[in-house]
C-alpha positions as CSV (number, residue, x, y, z in Angstrom):
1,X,-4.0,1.8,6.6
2,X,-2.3,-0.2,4.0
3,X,-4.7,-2.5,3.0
4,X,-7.4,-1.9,0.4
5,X,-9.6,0.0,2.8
6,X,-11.8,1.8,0.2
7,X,-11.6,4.8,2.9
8,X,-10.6,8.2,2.4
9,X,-9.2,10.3,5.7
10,X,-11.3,12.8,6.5
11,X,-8.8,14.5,9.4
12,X,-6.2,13.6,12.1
13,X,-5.2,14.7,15.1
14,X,-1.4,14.3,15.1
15,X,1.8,14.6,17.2
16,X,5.2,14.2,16.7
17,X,8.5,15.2,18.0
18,X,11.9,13.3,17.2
19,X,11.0,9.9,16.3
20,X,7.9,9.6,18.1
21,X,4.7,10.1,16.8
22,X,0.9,9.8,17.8
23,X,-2.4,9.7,15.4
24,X,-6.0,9.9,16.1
25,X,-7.6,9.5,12.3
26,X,-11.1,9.5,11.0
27,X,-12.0,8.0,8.0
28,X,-15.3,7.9,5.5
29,X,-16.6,5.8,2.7
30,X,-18.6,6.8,0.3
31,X,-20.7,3.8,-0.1
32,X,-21.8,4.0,3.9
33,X,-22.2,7.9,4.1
34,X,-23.5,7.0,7.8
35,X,-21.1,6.1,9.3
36,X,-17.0,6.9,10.1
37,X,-14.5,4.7,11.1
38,X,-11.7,5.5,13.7
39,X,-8.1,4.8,15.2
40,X,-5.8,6.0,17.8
41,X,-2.0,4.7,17.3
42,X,1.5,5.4,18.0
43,X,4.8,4.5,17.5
44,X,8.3,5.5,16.6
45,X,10.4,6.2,13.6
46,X,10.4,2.3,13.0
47,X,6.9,2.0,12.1
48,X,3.8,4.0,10.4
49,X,0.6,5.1,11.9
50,X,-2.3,1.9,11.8
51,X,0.5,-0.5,10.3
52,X,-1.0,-3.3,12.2
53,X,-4.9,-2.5,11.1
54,X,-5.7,-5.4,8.5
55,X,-9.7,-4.9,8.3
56,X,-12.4,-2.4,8.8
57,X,-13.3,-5.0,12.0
58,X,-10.2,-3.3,14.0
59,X,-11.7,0.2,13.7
60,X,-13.8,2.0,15.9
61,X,-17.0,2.9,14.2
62,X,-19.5,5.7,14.5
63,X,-22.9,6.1,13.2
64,X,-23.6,9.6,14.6
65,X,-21.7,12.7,14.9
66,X,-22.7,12.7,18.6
67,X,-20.7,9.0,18.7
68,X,-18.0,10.6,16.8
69,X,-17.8,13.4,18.8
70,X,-17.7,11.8,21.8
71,X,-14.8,9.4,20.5
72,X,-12.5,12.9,19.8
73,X,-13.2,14.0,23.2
74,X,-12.3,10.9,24.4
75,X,-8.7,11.3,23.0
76,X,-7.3,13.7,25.9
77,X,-3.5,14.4,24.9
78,X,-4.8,18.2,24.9
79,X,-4.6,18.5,21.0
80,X,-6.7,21.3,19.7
81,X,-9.6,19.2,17.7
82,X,-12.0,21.6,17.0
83,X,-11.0,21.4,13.2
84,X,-11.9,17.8,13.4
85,X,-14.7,18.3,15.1
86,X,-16.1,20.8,12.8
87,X,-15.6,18.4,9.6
88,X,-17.4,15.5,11.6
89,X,-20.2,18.0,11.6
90,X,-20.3,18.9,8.5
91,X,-19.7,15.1,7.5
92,X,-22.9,14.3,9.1
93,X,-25.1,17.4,8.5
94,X,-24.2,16.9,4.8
95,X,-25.5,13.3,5.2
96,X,-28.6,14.7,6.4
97,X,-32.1,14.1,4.0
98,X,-34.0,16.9,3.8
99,X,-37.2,16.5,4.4
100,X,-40.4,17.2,2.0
């Protein structure tokens, strides 16, 4: 993302052999610790991963880790993203209020 996003990555899923390459990336803001945004791109050695992404409006959003989740496991290129997975948990349960 080159624009000024205000978002921090919190993992990838990434791929690349020659000059081919494919991202899946989560990212968080501080200021909305509720939610994660989220992209899937691709390209060649010509171009960089979510080059075309100009707002926050192009991203997928999630409000839950269940919505998060589901978005991962939605990505099927047969990466291993339990890492990712794992910090989308621990994202969200951090997030969590405790109660009184």
């Amino acid at each position: 993302v080159r624009w000024d996003s205000g978002l921090e990555i919190l993992g990838e899923l990434d791929w690349s052999e020659d000059y081919q390459w494919a991202v899946f990336t989560v990212w968080r803001d501080a200021s909305e610790p509720k939610v994660l945004y989220y992209n899937r791109d691709s390209g060649c050695s010509c171009n960089s991963p979510h080059d075309e992404i100009k707002s926050r409006d192009e991203l997928g959003v999630a409000y839950s880790a269940s919505e998060m989740l589901a978005a991962i496991d939605r990505e099927d290129w047969g990466w291993d993203a339990s890492d990712l997975k794992e910090k989308v948990r621990q994202h969200y349960r951090a997030k969590e209020t405790p109660t009184a």
